[in-house]
N, C-alpha and C positions, 0 to 999 in steps of 0.2 A: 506609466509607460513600460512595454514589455520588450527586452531591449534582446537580440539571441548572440554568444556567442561559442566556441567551439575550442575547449581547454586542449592543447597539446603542452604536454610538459616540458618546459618548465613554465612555459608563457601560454596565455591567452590569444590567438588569433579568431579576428572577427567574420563569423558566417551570417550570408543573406537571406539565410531561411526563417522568418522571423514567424510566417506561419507554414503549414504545410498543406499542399495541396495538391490531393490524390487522383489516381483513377476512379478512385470508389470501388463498389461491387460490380456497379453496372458501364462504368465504363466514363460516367459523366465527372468531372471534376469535381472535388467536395474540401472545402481550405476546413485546415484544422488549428484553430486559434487558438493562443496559448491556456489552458487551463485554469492558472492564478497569475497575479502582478509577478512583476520584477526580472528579473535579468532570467534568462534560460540559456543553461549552458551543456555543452554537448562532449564526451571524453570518450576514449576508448579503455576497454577494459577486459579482462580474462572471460566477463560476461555480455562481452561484443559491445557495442556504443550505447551509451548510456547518457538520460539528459535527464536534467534537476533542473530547479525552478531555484532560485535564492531574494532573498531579500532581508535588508537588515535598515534600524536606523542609524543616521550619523553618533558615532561616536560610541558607539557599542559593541567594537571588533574585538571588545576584552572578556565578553559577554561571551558563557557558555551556549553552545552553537544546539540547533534544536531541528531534527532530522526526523520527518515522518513521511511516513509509508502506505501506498493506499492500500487497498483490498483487490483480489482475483476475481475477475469474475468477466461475463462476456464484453461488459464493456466498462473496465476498470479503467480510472484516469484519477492523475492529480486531484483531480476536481473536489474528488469526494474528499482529501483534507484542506479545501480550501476556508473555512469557515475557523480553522485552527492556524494555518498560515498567514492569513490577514493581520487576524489578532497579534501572533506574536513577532509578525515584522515591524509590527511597531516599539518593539522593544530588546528584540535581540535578534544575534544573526537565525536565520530557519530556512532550511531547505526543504524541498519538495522531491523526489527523488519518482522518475517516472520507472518501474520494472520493465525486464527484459517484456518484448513482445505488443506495448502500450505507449502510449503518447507521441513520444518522438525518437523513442527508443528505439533499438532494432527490433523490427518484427521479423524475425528468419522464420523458416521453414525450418526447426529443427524440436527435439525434446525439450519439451520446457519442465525442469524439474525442482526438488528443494534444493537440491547443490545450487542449479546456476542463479536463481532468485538470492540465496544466501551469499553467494560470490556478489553480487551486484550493489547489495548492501557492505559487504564489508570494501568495494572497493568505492560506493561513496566517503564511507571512514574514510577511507585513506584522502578521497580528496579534500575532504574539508579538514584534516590533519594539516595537510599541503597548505590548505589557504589560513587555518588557525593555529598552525601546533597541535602539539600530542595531549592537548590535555582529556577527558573522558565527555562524552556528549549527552547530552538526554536526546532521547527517541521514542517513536511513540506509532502505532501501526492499526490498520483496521481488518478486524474478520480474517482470513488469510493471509494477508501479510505479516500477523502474529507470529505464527510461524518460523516465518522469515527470519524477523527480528530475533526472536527469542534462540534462535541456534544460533544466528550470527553472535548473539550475547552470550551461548554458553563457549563457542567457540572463542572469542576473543573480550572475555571479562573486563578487562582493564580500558577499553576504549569506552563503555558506555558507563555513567553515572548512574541514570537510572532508567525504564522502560515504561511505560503506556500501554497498554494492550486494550485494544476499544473492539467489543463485541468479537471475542477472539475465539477461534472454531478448538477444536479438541477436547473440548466441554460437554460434550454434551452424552445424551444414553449410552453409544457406547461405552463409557465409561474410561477405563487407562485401557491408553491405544499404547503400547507397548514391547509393537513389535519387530524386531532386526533393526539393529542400528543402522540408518538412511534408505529404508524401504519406504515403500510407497503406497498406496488402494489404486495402481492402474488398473484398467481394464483394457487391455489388449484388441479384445472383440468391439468393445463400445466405440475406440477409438479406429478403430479400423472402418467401423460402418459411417464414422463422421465424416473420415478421408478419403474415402469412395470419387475417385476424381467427377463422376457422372452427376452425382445431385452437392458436393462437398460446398460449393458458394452456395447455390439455393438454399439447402439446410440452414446455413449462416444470416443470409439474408430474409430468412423465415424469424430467426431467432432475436434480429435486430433491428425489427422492423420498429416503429413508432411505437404499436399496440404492445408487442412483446417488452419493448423496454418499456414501457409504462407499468404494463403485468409485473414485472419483478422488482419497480421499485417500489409500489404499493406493496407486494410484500415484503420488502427492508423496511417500510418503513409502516406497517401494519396501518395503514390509512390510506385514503386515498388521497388525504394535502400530504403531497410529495414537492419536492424542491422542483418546479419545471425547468429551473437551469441545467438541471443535471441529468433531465431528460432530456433537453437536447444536446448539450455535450458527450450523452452517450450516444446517441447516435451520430452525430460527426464522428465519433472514435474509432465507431466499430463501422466506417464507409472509407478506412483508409490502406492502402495496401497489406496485405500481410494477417490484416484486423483478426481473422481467424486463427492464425496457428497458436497462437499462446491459450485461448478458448477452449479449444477441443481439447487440448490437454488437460484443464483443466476442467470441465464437463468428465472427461474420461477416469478421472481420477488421480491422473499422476502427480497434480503438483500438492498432496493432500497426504503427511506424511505418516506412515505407522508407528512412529517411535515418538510422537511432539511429548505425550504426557511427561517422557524421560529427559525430556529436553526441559519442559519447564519445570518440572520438580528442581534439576540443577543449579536454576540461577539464584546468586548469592545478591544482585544489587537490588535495590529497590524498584518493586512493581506494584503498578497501578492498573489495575481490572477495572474497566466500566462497562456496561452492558444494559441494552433497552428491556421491555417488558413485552414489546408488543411484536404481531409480524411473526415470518418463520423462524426467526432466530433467537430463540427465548429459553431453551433447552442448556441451562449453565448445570446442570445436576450434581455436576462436579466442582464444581467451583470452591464449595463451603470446604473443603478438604482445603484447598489453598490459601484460605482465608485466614485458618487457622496459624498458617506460615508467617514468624514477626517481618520479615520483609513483603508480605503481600498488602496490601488493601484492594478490597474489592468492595463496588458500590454499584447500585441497580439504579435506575433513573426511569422515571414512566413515558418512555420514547420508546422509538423504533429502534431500529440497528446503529442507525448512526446519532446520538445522541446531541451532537453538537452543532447539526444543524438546526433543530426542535429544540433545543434548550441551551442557546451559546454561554450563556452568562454564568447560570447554575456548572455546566461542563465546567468553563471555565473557571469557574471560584475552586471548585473539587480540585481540579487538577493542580490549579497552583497550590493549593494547601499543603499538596501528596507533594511537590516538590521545592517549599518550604520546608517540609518535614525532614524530606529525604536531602537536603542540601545541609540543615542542624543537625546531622546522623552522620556523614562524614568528618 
């Protein structure tokens, strides 16, 4: 049962929005059901309202808390770690944490950039600090939310144990992206022609249609057996108010940062690289340079982008390995 409520500090009060339901694109209502099990909660923060997904079993609130993060993209949602959230609500606490502009988050009309994505995560820290203590978390993020992660990690070292990085972008030909501390790859012009008030929903509604989202999860996941759950929870996502403005930013290249390689060369805690074979995202060229790092492992698996839904068990065995390892290393 997916139960919503709506964190104001210091207490919890209870909101009735258990799912949401939009004008859509076209004007027709469209409910957006919660993404994964368990409690969805709603807070306000420096990176405007913010909602996670939680769930833990009895008796395991001593249990280090496990906070992961999906990936950017047109029609990004919890959903995509839901195959990792199941698994480890059965044994310890795990948040789901929806990004500015996605699920039930705020979708504004404003820049979506790596600052306010990285504020968003560190102000989840802070709330499951508020509901666990200060002790350090593991976290774990996909494709673009890497990113995220990984600055919020080099910014605040001491709240994270260890990181997860699953199919994480700044890998690839280009090589070390390197440049100006917190710059960007916007394009200005690109994102100007998205926002064109005249065709700016059509564009969108072109882009989210059925077939389009089908088109792009075949290539995440280099096949055509694609998860159809995720096919449709991407399109309920992207038919809900607002569904575009975090998209075109990120199509346009802003939330896509010039500086990430500087950023992960930095981190000191234990990280874990996985990454598929198949699909457009296969381009790690860079990678073996960080492998070489005693806190990195990095491991390929014969999947798509998202590994853990094509191979839960194997994911799964790797990843705890990496954090037996890294828990005997403290």
């Amino acid at each position: 049962m997916n139960t919503t409520t709506r964190s104001a500090r210091p207490q919890a009060r209870p909101d009735n929005s258990g799912s949401r339901v939009s004008g859509g694109l076209g004007g027709r209502g469209v409910p957006l059901p919660p993404a994964v099990s368990g409690i969805r909660r709603e807070f306000d923060s420096i990176a405007g309202s913010l909602s996670y997904y939680l769930a833990a079993p009895e008796g395991a609130t001593d249990a280090r808390p496990l906070l992961l993060i999906h990936s950017v993209n047109a029609a990004a949602s919890a959903y995509e770690v839901g195959p990792i959230y199941e698994h480890y609500a059965r044994q310890r606490p795990v948040y789901a944490l929806e990004l500015p502009g996605f699920g039930f988050s705020a979708r504004r009309e404003i820049r979506y950039t790596p600052r306010l994505m990285t504020d968003a995560i560190h102000a989840m820290v802070g709330e499951i600090r508020r509901l666990h203590g200060a002790a350090p978390i593991d976290a774990l993020a996909l494709s673009l939310g890497c990113e995220f992660l990984a600055r919020a990690a080099q910014e605040a070292p001491t709240s994270f144990a260890s990181l997860a990085l699953i199919s994480p972008t700044g890998f690839d030909q280009r090589g070390a992206i390197a440049g100006p501390v917190g710059s960007t790859r916007g394009m200005p012009l690109l994102h100007g022609f998205f926002t064109v008030p005249l065709w700016s929903r059509r564009v969108f509604e072109l882009l989210t249609s059925r077939p389009s989202i089908r088109f792009f999860l075949e290539k995440t996941w280099g096949s055509k057996e694609i998860d159809e759950g995720a096919l449709e929870y991407s399109w309920l996502t992207t038919h809900q108010p607002g569904a575009r403005f975090a998209p075109y930013d990120f199509v346009s290249g802003y939330l896509f940062s010039r500086d990430i390689s500087r950023i992960y060369q930095a981190l000191q805690m234990p990280v874990w690289m996985a990454h598929g074979v198949r699909g457009d995202f296969v381009d790690y060229r860079a990678a073996p340079a960080f492998a070489r790092k005693p806190n990195w492992k990095v491991v390929s698996l014969p999947t798509g982008a998202l590994p853990h839904f094509e191979m839960p068990g194997e994911f799964i065995r790797r990843y705890d390995v990496f954090l037996d390892t890294a828990a005997a290393s403290r």
